[in-house]
C-alpha positions in Angstrom: 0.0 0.0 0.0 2.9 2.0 1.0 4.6 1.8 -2.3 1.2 2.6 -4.5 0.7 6.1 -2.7 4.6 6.8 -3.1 4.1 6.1 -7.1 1.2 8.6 -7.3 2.7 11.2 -5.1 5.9 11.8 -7.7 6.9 9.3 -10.3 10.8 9.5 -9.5 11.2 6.6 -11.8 12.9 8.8 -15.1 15.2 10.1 -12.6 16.2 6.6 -10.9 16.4 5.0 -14.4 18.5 8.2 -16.0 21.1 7.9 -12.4 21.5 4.4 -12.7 22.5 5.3 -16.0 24.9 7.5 -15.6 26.5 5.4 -12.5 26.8 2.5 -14.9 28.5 4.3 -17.6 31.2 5.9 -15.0 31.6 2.3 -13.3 33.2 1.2 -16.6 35.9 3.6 -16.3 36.2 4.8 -12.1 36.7 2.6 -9.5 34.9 3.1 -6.9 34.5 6.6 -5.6 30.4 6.0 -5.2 30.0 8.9 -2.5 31.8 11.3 -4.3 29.5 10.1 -7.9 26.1 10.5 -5.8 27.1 14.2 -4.8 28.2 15.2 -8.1 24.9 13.6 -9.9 23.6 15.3 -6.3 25.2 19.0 -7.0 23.6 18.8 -11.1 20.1 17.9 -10.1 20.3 20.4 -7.4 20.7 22.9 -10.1 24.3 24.3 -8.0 27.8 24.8 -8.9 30.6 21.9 -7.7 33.9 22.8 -6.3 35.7 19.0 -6.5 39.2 19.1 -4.5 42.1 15.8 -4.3 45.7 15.2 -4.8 47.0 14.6 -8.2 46.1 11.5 -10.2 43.0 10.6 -7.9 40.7 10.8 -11.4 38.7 14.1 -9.7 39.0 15.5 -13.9 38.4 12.6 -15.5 35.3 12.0 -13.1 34.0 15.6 -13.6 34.2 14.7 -17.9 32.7 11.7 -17.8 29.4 13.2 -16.0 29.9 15.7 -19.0 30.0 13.3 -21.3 27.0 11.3 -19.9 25.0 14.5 -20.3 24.1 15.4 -24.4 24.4 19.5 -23.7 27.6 22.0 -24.7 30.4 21.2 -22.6 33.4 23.2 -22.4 37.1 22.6 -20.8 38.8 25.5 -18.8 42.7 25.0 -17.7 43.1 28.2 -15.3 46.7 29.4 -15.3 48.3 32.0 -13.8 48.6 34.7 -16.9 44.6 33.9 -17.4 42.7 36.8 -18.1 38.8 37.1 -17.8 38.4 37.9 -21.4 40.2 34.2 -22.0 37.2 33.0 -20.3 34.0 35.6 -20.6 35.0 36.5 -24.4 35.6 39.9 -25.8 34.6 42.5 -28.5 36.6 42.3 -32.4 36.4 44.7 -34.9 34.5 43.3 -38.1 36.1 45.3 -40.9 32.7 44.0 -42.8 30.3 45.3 -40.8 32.9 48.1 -39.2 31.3 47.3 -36.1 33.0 45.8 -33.1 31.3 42.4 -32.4 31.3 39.7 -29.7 32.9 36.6 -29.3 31.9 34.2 -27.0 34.3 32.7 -24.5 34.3 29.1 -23.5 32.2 30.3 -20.3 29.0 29.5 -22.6 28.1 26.4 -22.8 25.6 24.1 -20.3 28.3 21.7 -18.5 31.4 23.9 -17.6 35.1 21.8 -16.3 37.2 24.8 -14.9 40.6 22.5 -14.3 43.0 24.0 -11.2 40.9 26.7 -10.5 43.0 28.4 -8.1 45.9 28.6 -10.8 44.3 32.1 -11.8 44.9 35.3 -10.3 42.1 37.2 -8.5 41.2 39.2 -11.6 40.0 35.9 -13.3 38.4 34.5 -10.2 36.1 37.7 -9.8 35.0 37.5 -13.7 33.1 34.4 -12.3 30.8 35.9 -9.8 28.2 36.8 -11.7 27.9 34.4 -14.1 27.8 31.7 -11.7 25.5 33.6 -9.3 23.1 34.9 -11.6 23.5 33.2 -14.7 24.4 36.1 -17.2 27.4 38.3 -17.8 27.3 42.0 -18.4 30.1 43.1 -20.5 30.5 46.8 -22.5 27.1 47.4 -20.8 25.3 44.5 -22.6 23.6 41.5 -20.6 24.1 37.5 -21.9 22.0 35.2 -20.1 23.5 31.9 -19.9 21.4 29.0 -21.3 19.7 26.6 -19.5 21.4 23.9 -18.1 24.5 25.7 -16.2 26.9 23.9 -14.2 30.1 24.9 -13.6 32.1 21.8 -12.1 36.2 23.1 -10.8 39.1 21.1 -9.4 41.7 21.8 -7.2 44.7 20.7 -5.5 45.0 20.7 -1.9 49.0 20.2 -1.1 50.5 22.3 -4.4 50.2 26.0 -3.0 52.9 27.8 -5.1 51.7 29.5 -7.8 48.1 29.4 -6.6 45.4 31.9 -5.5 43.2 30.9 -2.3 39.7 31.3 -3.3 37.7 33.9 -1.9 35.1 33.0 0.9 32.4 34.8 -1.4 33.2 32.5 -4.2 33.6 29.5 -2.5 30.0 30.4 -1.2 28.6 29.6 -4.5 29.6 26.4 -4.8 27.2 24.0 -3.6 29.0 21.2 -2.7 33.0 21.0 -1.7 33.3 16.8 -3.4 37.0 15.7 -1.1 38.1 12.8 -3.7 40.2 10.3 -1.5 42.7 7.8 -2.4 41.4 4.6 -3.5 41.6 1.6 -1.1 44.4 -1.5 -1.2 41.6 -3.9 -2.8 40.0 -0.6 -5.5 44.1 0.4 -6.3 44.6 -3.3 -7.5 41.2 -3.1 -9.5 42.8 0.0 -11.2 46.1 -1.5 -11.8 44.5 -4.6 -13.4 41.7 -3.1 -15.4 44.4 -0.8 -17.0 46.9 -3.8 -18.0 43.4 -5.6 -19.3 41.8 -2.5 -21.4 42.3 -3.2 -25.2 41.4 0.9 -26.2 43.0 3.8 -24.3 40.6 6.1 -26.0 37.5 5.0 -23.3 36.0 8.6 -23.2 34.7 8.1 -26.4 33.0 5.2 -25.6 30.7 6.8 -23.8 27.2 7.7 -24.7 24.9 10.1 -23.2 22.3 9.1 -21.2 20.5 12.8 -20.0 19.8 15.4 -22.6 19.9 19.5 -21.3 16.1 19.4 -22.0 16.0 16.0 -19.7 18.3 17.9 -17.1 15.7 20.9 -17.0 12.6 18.7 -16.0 14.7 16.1 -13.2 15.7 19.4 -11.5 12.2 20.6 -11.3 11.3 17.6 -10.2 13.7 17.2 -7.3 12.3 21.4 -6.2 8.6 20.2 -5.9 10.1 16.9 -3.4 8.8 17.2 0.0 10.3 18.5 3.4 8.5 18.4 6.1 8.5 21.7 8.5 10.3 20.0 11.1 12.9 19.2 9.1 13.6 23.1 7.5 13.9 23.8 11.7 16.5 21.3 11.8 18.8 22.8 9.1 18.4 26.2 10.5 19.6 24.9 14.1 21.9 23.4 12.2 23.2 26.5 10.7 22.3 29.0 13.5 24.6 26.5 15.9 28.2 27.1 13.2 27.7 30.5 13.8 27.8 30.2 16.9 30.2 27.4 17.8 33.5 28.6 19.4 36.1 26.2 17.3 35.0 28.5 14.5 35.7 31.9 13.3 33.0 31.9 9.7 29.9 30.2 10.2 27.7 29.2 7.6 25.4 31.7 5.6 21.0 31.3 4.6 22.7 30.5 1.2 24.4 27.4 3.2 20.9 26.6 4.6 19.4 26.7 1.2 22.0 24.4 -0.2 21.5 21.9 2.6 18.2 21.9 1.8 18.5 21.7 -1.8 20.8 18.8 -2.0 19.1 17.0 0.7 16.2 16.8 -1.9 18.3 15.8 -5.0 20.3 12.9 -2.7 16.3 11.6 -1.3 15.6 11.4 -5.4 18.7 9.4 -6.5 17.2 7.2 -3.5 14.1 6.8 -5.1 12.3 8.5 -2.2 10.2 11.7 -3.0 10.4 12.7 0.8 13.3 14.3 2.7 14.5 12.5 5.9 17.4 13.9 8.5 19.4 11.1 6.9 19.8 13.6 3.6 19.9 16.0 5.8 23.4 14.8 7.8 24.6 13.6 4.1 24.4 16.9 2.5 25.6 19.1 5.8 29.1 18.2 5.6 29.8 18.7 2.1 27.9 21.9 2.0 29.5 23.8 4.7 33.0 22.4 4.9 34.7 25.3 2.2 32.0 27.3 3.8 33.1 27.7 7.7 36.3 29.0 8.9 38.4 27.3 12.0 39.4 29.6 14.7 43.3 30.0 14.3 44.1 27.8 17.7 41.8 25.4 15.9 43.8 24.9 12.5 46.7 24.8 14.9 45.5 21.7 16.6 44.9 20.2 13.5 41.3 19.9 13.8 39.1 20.1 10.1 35.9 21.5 8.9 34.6 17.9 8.6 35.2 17.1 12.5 33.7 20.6 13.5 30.2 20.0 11.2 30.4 16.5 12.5 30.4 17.9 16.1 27.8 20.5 15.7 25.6 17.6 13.9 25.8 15.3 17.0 24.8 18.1 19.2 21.4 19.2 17.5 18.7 16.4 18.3 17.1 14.4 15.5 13.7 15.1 14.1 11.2 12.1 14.7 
């Protein structure tokens, strides 16, 4: 009975079908690495903006294509380097001796699935030319307004241990990122399933194997889908207690923001739908928090200096607000 008013409510069963998909298709070339998967798939249905950090050779680019790929919508590949300047990215006006008008050129910074590789490589110039397009979805440039069409997802990597000859991102930008995705090194048992599957592939030209499974119409629809899922009152209290406690913990100096509680919210809905559930319970709740506020919080300095992280302070505020029933 149960199961027959959960079909009428909202027929997830599109979206469950299209994640599978997509989960399938990055299983033939990634190991392992399901959590960090279900909060990128997470992120894109949530309609927000994925900040994906590791060390070197843990696949976070590769990962971050291959949900590209799996999606039929423009996709465009930034490398951010040091002597990047925001035209490189936003485009720029040139002279059409036809016409003897100036005209513009779109930069890579259109399109519906955007890879922004090492985005702390560029200076603080090239950083700021992404605030409003990521915030608002348009660009003003020589006094004229783009919108940005519909999908936009910007998805950016970053290394955690090279610091020379990078730019730490600024709190307000970090802000806009959704999610913070850690990618961690692969276990004993998934290192060996790497190692053999490599020795055993017949192709190295894999990405082109893939086929999309989600089309930037399809991507439209899920996401309003996931919006309309349920959350019960109870539940928005819990966030904001959530929330209301970081700012006012004493092991940190930045608590989180309303546009952290949003988030929380938001992704808690998009993580309940991959589940096949059109309900949110504290469980997406506690999934989401951490890798929403994690780049969003700042340690007190005697903190960082005891070696504590953002993860073990969310974790402790988390234990300390009671459940919803």
């Amino acid at each position: 009975m149960e199961d027959e008013i959960f079909e009428q409510r909202t027929d997830l069963s599109k979206l469950k079908n299209a994640v599978e998909q997509i989960k399938a298709t990055l299983a033939k070339i990634i190991v392992g690495q399901q959590d960090s998967i279900d909060l990128l798939i997470a992120g894109i249905l949530a309609d927000g903006h994925i900040l994906i950090e590791g060390v070197p050779g843990v696949a976070k680019t590769l990962t971050a294509k291959l949900i590209a790929k799996s999606i039929d919508a423009k996709y465009s590949r930034i490398q951010f380097t040091p002597d990047l300047m925001p035209s490189d990215i936003l485009g720029t006006s040139v002279f059409n001796p036809k016409t003897t008008d100036f005209e513009f050129k779109h930069g890579p910074i259109f399109g519906n699935i955007i890879l922004i590789d090492e985005i702390n490589r560029a200076p603080a110039k090239t950083q700021s030319a992404l605030f409003e397009v990521m915030e608002e979805r348009q660009l003003t440039i020589d006094g004229q307004t783009y919108k940005m069409d519909e999908p936009f997802t910007v998805l950016a990597t970053q290394n955690p241990v090279e610091h020379e000859g990078t730019y730490r991102l600024p709190e307000a930008q970090l802000d806009r990122f959704i999610f913070k995705v850690e990618v961690k090194y692969p276990s004993l048992d998934e290192e060996i399933a790497i190692i053999t599957r490599q020795h055993g592939q017949k192709t190295t030209d894999q990405l082109n194997e893939i086929q999309p499974v989600l089309s930037a119409a399809d991507i439209i629809s899920l996401r309003q889908i996931v919006a309309g899922l349920h959350v019960e009152d109870k539940i928005l209290v819990y966030v904001a207690k959530i929330i209301h406690e970081s700012r006012n913990n004493k092991s940190l100096f930045l608590g989180g923001s309303p546009r952290a509680s949003l988030a929380i919210v938001n992704a808690a809905k998009a993580l309940a739908a991959i589940k096949g559930r059109d309900f949110v319970t504290p469980d997406d709740i506690i999934q989401a928090t951490v890798p929403v506020l994690r780049h969003r919080i700042m340690l007190t300095p005697d903190k960082e200096m005891e070696g504590t992280t953002p993860d073990d302070v969310v974790a402790q505020i988390i234990q300390k607000i009671e459940v919803p029933r």
